[in-house]
C-alpha positions as CSV (number, residue, x, y, z in Angstrom):
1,X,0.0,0.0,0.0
2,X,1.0,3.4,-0.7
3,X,1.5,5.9,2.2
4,X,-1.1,8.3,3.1
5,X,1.8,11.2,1.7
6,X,2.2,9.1,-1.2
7,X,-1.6,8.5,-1.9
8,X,-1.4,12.4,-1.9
9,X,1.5,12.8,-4.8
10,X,-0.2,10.4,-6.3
11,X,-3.6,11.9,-6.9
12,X,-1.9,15.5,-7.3
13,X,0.9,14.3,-9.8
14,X,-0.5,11.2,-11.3
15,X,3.0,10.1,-10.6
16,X,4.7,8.0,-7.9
17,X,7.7,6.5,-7.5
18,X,8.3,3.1,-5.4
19,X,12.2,2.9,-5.0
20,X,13.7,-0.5,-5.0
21,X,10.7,-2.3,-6.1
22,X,12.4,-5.4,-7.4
23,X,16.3,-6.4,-6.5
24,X,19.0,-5.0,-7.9
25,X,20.1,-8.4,-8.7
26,X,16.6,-8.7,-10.5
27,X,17.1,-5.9,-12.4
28,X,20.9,-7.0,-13.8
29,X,19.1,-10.4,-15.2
30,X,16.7,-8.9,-16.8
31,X,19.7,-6.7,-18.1
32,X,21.2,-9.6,-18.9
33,X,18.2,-11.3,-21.2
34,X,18.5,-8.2,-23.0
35,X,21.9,-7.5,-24.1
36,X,21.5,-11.4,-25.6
37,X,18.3,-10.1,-27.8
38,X,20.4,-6.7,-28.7
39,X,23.5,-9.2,-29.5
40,X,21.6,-11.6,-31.8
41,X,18.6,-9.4,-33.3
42,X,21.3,-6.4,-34.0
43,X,24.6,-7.7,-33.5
44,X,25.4,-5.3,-30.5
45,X,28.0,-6.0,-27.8
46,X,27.5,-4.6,-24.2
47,X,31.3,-3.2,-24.3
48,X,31.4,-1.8,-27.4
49,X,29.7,1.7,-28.5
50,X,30.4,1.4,-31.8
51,X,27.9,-1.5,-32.4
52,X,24.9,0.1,-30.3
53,X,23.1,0.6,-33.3
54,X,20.0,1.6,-34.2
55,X,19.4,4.0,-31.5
56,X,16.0,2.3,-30.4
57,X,15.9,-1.1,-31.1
58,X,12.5,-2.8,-31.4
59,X,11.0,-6.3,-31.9
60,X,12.7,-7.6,-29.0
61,X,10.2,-10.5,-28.4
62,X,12.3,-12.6,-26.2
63,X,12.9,-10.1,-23.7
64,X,9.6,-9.2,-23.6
65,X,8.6,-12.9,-22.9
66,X,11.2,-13.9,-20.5
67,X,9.3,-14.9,-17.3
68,X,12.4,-12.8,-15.0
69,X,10.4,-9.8,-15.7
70,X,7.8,-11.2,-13.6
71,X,10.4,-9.9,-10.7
72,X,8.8,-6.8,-11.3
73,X,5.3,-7.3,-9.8
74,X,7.0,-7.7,-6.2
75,X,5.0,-8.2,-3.1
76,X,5.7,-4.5,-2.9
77,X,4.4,-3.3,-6.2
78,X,1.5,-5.8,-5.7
79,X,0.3,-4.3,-2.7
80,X,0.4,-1.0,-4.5
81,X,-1.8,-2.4,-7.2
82,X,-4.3,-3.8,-5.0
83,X,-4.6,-0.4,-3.2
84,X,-5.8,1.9,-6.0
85,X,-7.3,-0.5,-8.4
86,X,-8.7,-3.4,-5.7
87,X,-8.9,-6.7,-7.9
88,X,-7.0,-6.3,-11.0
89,X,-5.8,-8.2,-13.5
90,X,-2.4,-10.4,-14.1
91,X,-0.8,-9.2,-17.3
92,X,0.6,-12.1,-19.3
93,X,3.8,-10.1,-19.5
94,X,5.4,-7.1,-18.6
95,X,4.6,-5.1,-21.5
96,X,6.8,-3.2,-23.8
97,X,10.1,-3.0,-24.1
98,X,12.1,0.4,-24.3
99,X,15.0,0.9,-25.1
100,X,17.3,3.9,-25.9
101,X,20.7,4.1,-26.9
102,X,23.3,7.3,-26.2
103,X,22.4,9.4,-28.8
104,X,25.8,11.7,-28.7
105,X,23.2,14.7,-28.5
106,X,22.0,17.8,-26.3
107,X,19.2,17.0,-23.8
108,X,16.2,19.0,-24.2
109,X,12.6,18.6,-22.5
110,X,10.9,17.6,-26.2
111,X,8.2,19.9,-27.6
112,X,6.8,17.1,-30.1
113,X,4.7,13.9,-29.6
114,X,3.3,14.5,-26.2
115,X,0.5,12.5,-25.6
116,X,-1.9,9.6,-23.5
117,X,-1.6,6.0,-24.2
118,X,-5.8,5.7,-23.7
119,X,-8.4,7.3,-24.5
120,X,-10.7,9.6,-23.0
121,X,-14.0,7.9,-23.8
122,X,-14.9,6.3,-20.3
123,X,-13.0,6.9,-16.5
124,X,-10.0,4.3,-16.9
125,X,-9.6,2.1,-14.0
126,X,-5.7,1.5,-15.0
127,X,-2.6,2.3,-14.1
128,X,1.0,2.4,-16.1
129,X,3.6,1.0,-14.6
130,X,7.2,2.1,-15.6
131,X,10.1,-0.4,-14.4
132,X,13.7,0.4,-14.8
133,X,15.7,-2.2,-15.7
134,X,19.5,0.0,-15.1
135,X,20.5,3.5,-13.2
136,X,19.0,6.0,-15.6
137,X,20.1,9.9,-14.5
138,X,19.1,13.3,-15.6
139,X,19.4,13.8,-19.5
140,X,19.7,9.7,-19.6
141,X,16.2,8.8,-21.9
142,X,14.2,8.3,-19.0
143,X,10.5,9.2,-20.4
144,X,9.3,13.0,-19.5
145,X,6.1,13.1,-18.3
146,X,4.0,16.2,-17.4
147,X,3.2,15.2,-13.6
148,X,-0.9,17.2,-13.2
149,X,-1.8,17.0,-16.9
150,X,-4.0,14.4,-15.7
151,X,-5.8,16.9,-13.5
152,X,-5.7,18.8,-16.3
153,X,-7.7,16.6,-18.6
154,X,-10.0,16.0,-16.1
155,X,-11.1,19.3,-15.5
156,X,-11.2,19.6,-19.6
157,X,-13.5,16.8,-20.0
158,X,-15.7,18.4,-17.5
159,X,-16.5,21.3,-20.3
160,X,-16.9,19.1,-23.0
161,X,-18.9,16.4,-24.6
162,X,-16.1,15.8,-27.0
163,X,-14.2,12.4,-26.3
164,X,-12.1,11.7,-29.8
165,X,-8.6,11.3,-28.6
166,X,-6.9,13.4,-30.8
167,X,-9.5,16.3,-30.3
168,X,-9.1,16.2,-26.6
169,X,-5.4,16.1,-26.4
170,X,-4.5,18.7,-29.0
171,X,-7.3,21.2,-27.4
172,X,-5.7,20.4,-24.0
173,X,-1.9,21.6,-25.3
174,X,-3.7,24.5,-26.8
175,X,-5.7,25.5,-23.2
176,X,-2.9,27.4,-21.6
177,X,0.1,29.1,-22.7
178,X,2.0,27.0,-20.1
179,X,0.9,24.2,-22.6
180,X,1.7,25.9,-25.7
181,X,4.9,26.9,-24.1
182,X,6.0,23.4,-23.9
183,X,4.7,22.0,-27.4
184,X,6.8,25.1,-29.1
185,X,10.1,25.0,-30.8
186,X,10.5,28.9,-29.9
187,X,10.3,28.8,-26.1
188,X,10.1,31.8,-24.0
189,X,10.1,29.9,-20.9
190,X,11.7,27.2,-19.6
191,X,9.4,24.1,-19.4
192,X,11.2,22.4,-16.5
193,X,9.5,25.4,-14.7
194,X,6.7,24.3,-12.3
195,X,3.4,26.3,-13.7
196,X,-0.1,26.5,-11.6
197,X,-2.9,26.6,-14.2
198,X,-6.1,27.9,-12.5
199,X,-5.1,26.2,-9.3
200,X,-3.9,22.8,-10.9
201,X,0.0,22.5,-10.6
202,X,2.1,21.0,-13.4
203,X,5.2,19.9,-14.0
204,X,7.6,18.1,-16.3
205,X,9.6,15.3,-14.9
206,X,11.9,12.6,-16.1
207,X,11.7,8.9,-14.9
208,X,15.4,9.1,-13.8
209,X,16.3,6.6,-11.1
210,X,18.3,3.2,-9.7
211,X,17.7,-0.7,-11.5
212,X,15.0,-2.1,-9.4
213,X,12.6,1.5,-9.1
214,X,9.3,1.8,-10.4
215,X,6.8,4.0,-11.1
216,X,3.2,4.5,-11.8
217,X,1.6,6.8,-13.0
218,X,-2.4,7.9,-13.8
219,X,-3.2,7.0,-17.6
220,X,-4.2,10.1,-18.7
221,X,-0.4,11.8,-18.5
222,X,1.1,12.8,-20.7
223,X,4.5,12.3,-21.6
224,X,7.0,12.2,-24.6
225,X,10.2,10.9,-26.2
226,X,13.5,12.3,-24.9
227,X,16.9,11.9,-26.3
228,X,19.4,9.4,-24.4
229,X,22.5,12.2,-23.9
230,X,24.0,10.0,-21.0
231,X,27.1,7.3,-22.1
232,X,24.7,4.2,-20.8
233,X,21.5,2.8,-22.5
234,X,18.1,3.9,-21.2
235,X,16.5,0.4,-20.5
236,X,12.7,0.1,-19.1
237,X,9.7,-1.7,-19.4
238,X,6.1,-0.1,-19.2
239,X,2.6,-2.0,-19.1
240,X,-0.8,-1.0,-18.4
241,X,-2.7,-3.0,-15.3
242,X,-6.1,-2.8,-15.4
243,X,-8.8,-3.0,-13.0
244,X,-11.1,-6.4,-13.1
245,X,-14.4,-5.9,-14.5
């Protein structure tokens, strides 16, 4: 179960963080499963930068199928689950596989392709998780998120009979110049900048952290793409877990 100070991040961010939520030791298997799909599927090797090519590998099927990713799920996360979502149900893996290679490039917060992974026709009763497989830092690929934009959506929605995805999240990054701030290529102001928009704080963060952390976050945020400017990979997993019906 979450804490009663982390229940309250939670429903004002729509992010929260559970530190060490598998093993370290976990988290270096699960490492391990994937350098052997990078070193077979595209010929990289773990020492050697040269061969870290393409920057985001995809189609990495036996990763995503190996049953040591079921480390994530911990008692810890599990209680977690059960708190916000009650009886839910057990994903047959733990979702997608992410993967970003150093990238030799400045780190900026992105200003394109920010956006939900649902829709907005009914109230979700899911969650995201977001499991780091290796130390991720500032700058390092780990996924930006704007932590309130789910608050934000909310409050839209309450306006509005419209429900088409694409309507709803584009109007939403038009609604405030905090929003068109952050989805500009000329910015006058620094995005990182916490903003309060009618009395709903926001904030962009990056899912930066140790192997073994986790997070979750409410459905509706937002997030984006960043580039990888750190010297090691950017290696996650993400999954929805959904409610039973």
């Amino acid at each position: 179960m979450l804490t009663t100070e982390e229940l309250d991040v939670f429903e004002r961010d729509g992010i929260v963080k559970i530190p060490s939520a598998f093993t370290s030791d976990e988290a270096a298997g699960m490492r391990d499963v994937l350098w052997n799909e990078l070193s077979a599927r595209y010929a990289m090797d773990r020492d050697d930068r040269s061969t870290w090519t393409p920057s985001r590998p995809t189609g990495l099927k036996t990763t995503k199928s190996s049953r040591g990713a079921h480390a994530i799920l911990s008692p810890r996360v599990r209680s977690v689950l059960d708190g916000l979502l009650g009886e839910w149900i057990e994903p047959k893996d733990q979702g997608q596989v992410l993967v970003t290679m150093p990238e030799d490039v400045p780190w900026a917060v992105p200003h394109r392709q920010w956006h939900t992974d649902v829709g907005f026709e009914t109230e979700t009763g899911a969650v995201k998780i977001w499991a780091l497989y290796g130390d991720i830092g500032p700058g390092g690929g780990g996924t930006p998120q704007v932590a309130g934009s789910h608050k934000v959506i909310e409050r839209f929605l309450g306006t509005t009979d419209e429900r088409e995805f694409k309507a709803v999240r584009d109007q939403v990054l038009r609604s405030d110049p905090w929003f068109r701030n952050l989805t500009s290529e000329e910015r006058t102001v620094d995005p990182m900048e916490p903003a309060d928009l009618d009395g709903l704080p926001v904030r962009v963060v990056e899912l930066t952290g140790q192997a073994g952390d986790v997070y979750l976050t409410h459905p509706w945020i937002l997030h984006s793409i960043a580039p990888n400017a750190a010297d090691t990979p950017r290696m996650m997993r993400s999954r929805f877990i959904r409610r039973a019906q």
